[in-house]
C-alpha positions as CSV (number, residue, x, y, z in Angstrom):
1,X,0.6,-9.1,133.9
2,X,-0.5,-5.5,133.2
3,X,0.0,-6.4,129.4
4,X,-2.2,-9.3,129.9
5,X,-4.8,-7.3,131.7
6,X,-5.1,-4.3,129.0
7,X,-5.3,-7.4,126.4
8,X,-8.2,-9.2,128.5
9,X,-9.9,-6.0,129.2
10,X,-9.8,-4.9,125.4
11,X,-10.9,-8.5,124.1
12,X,-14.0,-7.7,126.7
13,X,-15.2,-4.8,125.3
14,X,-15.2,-6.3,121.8
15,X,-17.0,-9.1,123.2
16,X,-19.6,-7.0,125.5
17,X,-23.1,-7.3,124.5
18,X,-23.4,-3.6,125.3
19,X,-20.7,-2.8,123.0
20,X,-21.5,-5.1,120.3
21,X,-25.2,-3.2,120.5
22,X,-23.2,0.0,120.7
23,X,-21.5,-0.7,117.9
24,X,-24.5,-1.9,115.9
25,X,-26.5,1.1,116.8
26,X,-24.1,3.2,115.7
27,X,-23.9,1.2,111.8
28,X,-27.7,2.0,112.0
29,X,-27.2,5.5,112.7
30,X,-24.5,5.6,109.5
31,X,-26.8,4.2,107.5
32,X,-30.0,6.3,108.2
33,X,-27.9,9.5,108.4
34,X,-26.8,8.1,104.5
35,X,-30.5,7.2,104.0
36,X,-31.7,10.8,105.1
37,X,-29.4,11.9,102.6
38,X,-29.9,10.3,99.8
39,X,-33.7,11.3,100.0
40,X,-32.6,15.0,100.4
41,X,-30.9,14.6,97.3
42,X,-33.3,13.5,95.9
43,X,-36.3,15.8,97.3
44,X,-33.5,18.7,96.3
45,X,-33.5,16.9,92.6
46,X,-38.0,16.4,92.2
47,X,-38.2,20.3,93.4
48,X,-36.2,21.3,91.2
49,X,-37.9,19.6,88.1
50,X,-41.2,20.6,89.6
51,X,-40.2,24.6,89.6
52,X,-38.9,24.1,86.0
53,X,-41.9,23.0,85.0
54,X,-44.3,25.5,86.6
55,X,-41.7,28.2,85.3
56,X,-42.4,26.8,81.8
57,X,-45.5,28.5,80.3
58,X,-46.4,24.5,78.3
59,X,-44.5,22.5,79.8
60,X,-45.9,19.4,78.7
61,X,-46.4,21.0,74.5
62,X,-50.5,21.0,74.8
63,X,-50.2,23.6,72.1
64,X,-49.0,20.6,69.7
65,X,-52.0,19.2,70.5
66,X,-54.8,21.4,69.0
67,X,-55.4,24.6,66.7
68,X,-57.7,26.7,65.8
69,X,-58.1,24.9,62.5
70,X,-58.4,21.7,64.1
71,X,-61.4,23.4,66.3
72,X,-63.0,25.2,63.0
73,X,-62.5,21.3,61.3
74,X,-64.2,19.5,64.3
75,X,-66.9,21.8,64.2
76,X,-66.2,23.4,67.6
77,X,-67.8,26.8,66.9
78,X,-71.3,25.8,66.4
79,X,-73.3,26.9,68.9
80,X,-77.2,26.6,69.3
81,X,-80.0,28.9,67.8
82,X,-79.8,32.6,68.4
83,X,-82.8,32.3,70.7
84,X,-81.9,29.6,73.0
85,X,-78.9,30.9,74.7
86,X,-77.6,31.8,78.1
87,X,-76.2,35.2,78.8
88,X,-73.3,34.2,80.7
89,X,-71.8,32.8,77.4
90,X,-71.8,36.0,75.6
91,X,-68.5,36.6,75.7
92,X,-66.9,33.7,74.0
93,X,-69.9,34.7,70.7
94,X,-68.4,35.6,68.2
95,X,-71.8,36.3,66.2
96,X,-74.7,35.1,64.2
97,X,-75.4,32.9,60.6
98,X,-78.2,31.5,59.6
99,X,-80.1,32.0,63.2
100,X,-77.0,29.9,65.0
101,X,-75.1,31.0,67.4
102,X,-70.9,30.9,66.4
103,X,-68.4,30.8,68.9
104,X,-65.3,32.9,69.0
105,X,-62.5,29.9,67.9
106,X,-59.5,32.5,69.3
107,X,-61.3,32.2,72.7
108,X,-61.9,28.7,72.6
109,X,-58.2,27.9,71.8
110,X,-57.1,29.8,74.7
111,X,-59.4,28.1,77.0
112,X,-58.9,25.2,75.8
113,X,-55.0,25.4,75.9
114,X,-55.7,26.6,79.6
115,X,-57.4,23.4,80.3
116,X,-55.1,21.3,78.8
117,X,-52.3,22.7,81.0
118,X,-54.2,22.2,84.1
119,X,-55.3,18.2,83.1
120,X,-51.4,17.7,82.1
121,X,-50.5,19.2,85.6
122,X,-52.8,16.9,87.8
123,X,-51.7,14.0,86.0
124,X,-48.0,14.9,86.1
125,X,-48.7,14.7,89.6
126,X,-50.7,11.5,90.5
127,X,-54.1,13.4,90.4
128,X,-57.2,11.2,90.2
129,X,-59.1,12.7,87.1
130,X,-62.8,12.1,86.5
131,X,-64.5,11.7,83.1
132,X,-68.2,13.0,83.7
133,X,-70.5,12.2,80.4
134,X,-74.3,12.0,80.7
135,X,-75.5,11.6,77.4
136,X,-76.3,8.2,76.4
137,X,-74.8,9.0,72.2
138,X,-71.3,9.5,74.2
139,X,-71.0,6.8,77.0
140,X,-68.8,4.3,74.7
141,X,-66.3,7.1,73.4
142,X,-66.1,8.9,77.0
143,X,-65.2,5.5,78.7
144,X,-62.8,4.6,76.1
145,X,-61.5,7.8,76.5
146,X,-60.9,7.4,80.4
147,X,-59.6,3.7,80.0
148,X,-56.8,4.6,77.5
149,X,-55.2,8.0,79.4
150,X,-55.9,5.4,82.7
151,X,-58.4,7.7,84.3
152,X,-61.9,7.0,85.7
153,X,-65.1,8.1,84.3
154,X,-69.1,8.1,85.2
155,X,-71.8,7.8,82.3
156,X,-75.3,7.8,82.6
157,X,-76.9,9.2,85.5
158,X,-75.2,11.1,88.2
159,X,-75.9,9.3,91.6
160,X,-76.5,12.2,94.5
161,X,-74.1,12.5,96.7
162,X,-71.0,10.8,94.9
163,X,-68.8,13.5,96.1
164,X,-70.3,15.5,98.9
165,X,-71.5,12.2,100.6
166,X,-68.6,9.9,98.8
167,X,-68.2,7.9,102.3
168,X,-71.5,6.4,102.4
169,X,-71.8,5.4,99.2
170,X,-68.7,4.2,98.2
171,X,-66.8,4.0,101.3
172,X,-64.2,6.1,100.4
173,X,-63.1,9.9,101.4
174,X,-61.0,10.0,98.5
175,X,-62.3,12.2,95.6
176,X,-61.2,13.1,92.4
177,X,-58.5,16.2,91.9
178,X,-60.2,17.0,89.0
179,X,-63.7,16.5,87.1
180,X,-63.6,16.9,83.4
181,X,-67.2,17.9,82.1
182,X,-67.9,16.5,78.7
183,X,-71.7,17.8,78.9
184,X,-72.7,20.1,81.2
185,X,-76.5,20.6,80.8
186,X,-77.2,17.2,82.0
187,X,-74.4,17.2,84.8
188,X,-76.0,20.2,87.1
189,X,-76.4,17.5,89.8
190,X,-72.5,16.6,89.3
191,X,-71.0,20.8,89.0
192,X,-72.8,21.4,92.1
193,X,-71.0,18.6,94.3
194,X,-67.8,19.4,92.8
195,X,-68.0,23.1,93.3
196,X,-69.4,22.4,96.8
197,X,-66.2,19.9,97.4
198,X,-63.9,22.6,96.1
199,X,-62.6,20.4,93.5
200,X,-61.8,21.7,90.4
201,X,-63.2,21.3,87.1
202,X,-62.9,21.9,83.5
203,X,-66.1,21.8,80.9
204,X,-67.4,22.4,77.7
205,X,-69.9,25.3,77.4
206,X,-72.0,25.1,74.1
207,X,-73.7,28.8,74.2
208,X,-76.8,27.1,76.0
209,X,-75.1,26.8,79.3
210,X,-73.8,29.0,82.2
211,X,-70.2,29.4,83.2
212,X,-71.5,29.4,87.4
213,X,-69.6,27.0,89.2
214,X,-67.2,26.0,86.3
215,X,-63.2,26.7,86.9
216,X,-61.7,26.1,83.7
217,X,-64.4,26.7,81.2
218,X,-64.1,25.4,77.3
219,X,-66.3,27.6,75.0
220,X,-67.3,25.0,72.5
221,X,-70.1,22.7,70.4
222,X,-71.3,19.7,72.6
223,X,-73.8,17.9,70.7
224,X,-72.1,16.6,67.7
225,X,-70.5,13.1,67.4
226,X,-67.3,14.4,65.6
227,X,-66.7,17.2,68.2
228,X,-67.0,15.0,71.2
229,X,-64.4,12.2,69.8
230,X,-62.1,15.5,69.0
231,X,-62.5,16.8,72.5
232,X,-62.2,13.2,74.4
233,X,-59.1,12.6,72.5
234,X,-57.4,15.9,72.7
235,X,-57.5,15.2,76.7
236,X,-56.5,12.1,77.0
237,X,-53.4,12.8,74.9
238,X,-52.3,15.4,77.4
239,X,-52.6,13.0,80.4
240,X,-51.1,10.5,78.5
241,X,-48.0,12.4,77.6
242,X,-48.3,14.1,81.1
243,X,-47.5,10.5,82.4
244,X,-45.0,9.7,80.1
245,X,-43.3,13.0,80.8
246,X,-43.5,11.7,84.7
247,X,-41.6,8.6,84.2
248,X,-38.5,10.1,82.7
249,X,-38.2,12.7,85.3
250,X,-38.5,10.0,87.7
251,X,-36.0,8.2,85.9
């Protein structure tokens, strides 16, 4: 009888909808406590590749990517005449011919490797980077530039309030991580929000415009066809290969 009692009382605890639920809860727990870490693992694994490539001075080769021949061939150091200039850029002159303006091609490379870094960075990570173009000439190139790195753009005029009051007008809080300046004299409107949204941006500065408000500034010619396509392509190389690089880490 006692034999037939233990056997009774352990077939009931098997049975037991407490102690199936018991026993389920406890296959949960073994699987989130698996779960948890598995993503540890993983975390352990992304931080890693992310200090590696904050350690690495390029990590993503944007030195590949330009020159200072390339700049002199693209016709980057032409600046405007000697008398219409603005102070602030007198540091990145490298001196006078023919009543122009030339810009110091050493400094530009630097900024402009500088810059590259930064756009491969933000797209490395997911950031939203903004194309901002207000010349009319450049509207086709700078929205085939944005549409082939996978980015977003804005040509023609600058709508007020597109980033200070982004809610209202396009019902979204989300703004860009970065703004990428293509022409800066006719984007005041657009350097202002962005400085006054704390969001970063990088720009070309012909010798006509000022430096205020500009976080990654490009020293370079703005007005001619050749220079612009150089420019657009040159960034959307480096998001492009910052994406790539992305997917095989992920991998």
């Amino acid at each position: 009888r006692t034999g037939l009692k233990m056997a009774a009382l352990q077939l009931w605890r098997k049975l037991h909808p407490r102690n199936v639920l018991y026993r389920k809860v406890i296959r949960v727990k073994a699987l989130r406590t698996r779960s948890v870490s598995n993503l540890k693992s993983e975390m352990e694994k992304y931080t890693e590749v992310k200090e590696a490539i904050l350690d690495n001075e390029d990590s993503f080769n944007v030195k590949t990517l330009t020159s200072v021949e390339d700049l002199f061939l693209h016709r980057v150091h032409f600046g405007h005449k000697a008398g219409c200039w603005n102070p602030l850029m007198l540091p990145f002159i490298h001196g006078t011919r023919a009543g122009v303006h030339i810009i110091n091609l050493d400094k530009t490379y630097d900024c402009m490797v500088r810059a590259l870094n930064v756009v491969a960075h933000v797209a490395y990570r997911k950031g939203i980077i903004l194309f901002v173009n207000e010349r009319s000439q450049f509207e086709r190139i700078t929205e085939a530039a944005a549409t082939q790195c996978g980015e977003y753009f804005v040509t023609g005029d600058w709508r007020p309030g597109t980033l200070t009051n982004s809610f209202k007008l396009l019902g979204t809080v989300r703004v860009p991580d970065l703004v990428l300046f293509l022409s800066t004299p006719t984007s005041e409107t657009a350097i202002k929000e962005a400085f006054m949204c704390a969001i970063p941006s990088v720009a070309i500065l012909d010798t006509d415009c000022s430096t205020r408000y500009i976080t990654y500034p490009v020293p370079g010619n703005d007005d001619t066809p050749i220079t612009m396509q150089f420019y657009l392509n040159t960034f959307s190389k480096a998001i492009i290969n910052a994406k790539k690089q992305r997917e095989i880490d992920n991998d």
